[in-house]
Structures are given as structure tokens and as C-alpha cells.
N, C-alpha and C positions, 0 to 999 in steps of 0.2 A: 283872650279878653276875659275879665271876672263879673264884668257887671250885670248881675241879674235880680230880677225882681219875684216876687211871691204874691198870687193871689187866691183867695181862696173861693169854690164856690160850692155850690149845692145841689143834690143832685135832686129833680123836681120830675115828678109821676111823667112830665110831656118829654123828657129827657130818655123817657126806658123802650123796651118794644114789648111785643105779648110774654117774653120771656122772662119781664122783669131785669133784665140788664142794660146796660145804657147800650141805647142803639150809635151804630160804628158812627151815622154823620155827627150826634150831636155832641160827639170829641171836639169836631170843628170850630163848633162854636165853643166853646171850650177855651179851646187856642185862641179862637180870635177875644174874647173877651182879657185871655191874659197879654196879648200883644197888645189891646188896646191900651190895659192899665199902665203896662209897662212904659207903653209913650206917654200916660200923663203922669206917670210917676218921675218922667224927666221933663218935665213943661212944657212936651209936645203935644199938641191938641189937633186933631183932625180938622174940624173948623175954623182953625186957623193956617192950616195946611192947604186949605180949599180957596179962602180967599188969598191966595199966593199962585194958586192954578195948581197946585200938587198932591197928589192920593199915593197911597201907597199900593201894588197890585202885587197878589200870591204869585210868584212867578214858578214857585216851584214846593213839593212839599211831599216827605217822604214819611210816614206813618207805622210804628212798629206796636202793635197790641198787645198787651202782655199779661192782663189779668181782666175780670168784667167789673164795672163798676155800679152798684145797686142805687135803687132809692132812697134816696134820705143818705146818703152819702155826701161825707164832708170830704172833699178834697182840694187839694191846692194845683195850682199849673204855674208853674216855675219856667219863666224866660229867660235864656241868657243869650249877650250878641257873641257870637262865635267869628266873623271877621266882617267887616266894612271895605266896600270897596266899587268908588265911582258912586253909581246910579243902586248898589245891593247894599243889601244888610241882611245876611245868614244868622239866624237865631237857633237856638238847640230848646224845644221846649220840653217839660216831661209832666206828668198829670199822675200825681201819686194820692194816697189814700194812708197815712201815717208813713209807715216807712216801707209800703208797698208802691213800687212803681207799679203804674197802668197802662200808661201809654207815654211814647216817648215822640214825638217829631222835630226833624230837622226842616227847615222853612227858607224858603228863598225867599225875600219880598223884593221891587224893586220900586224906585221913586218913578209916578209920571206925572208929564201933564196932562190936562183935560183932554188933548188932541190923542191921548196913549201911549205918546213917543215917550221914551225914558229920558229923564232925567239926573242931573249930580245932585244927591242930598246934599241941600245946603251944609255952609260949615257948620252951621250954630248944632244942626241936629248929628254931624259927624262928631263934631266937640263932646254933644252931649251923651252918645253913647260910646265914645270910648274913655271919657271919665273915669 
């Protein structure tokens, strides 16, 4: 699949640790800030998700670091879906710094409802990432 999105963000003093380098969790949010965009960048919206009974939950998520990234750093985190299937949606993200990669993760997420149990992405949100 090709479809992927670009978001950019910035790297803020509460993002570093005493070392001056972005501390390893807040890659996380990181990612989830570009997972986020990337669903409203397809006119998926969480709160709209919520009144339907459905969240999305990390089901899985493998993390590869590969340079540090500083304050006041301008980077991008680049989402792409890598395959759909059922209740999952595997995305490949990568968090680069111009054309230095920094960190790369692979992400399982899966569709539930309120109850936890998984559920099938509707079609409309299947449709719309593999567009």
C-alpha cells in the first residue's frame, strides 16, 4: 500500500531528558500525534469513532532508534498503511530530521469496542485507507 501522510513537529525543552536528547518515550507521542493526523487527514476522527462504540488500541509496536533528536528540532513522522486486515491496520512510521532518519516503527493497532473485544474496521475507514 502507498498511502501515507507527513506531519511535522517540534521538538519542545519537556520532550528532552538532562542529556539534552529527546527522551526514548516521547517518540511515542510522536507517533501517536502522526497516527492521529493521519486519520484526520482521511476524515477519520476519533470522536466520531467514539460515538459508534469504536477506539483504536496499540496492539503491538516494534521501535528501532537510530540517531538522537535535540531541542528546537524540526522533524517530520511519516505514516504509511503497510496492510489492512479484519479488526488491524499495520502502519510503518519513521521520524526523520531532513533526510536523517531517527527512528522508525512498525505498529499494530487494532479496531475495538468500548467492551475491548475487537472489532472489523468498518468499510468506509477500510475504503479510506487503502485509497
Amino acid at each position: 500500500m502507498t498511502k501515507s501522510h507527513r506531519f511535522p513537529v517540534r521538538v519542545y525543552y519537556e520532550d528532552t531528558d538532562f542529556s539534552g536528547n529527546v527522551y526514548h518515550a516521547a517518540y511515542l507521542h510522536f507517533f501517536e500525534r502522526g497516527r492521529t493526523e493521519f486519520l484526520r487527514a482521511e476524515g477519520v476522527h476519533h470522536s466520531e469513532l467514539a460515538r459508534e462504540s469504536i477506539a483504536f488500541a496499540v496492539r503491538s509496536m516494534q521501535i528501532d532508534f537510530q540517531r538522537a533528536a535535540h531541542i528546537d528540532d524540526e522533524l517530520v513522522v511519516d505514516t504509511a498503511v503497510v496492510e489492512i486486515t479484519g479488526a488491524r491496520l499495520t502502519l510503518d512510521q519513521s521520524i526523520e530530521r531532513g533526510d536523517e532518519l531517527i527512528a522508525r516503527a512498525k505498529v499494530i493497532v487494532v479496531a475495538i469496542k468500548t467492551d475491548g473485544k475487537a472489532t472489523r474496521l468498518p468499510r468506509r475507514l477500510v475504503t479510506a485507507f487503502s485509497g
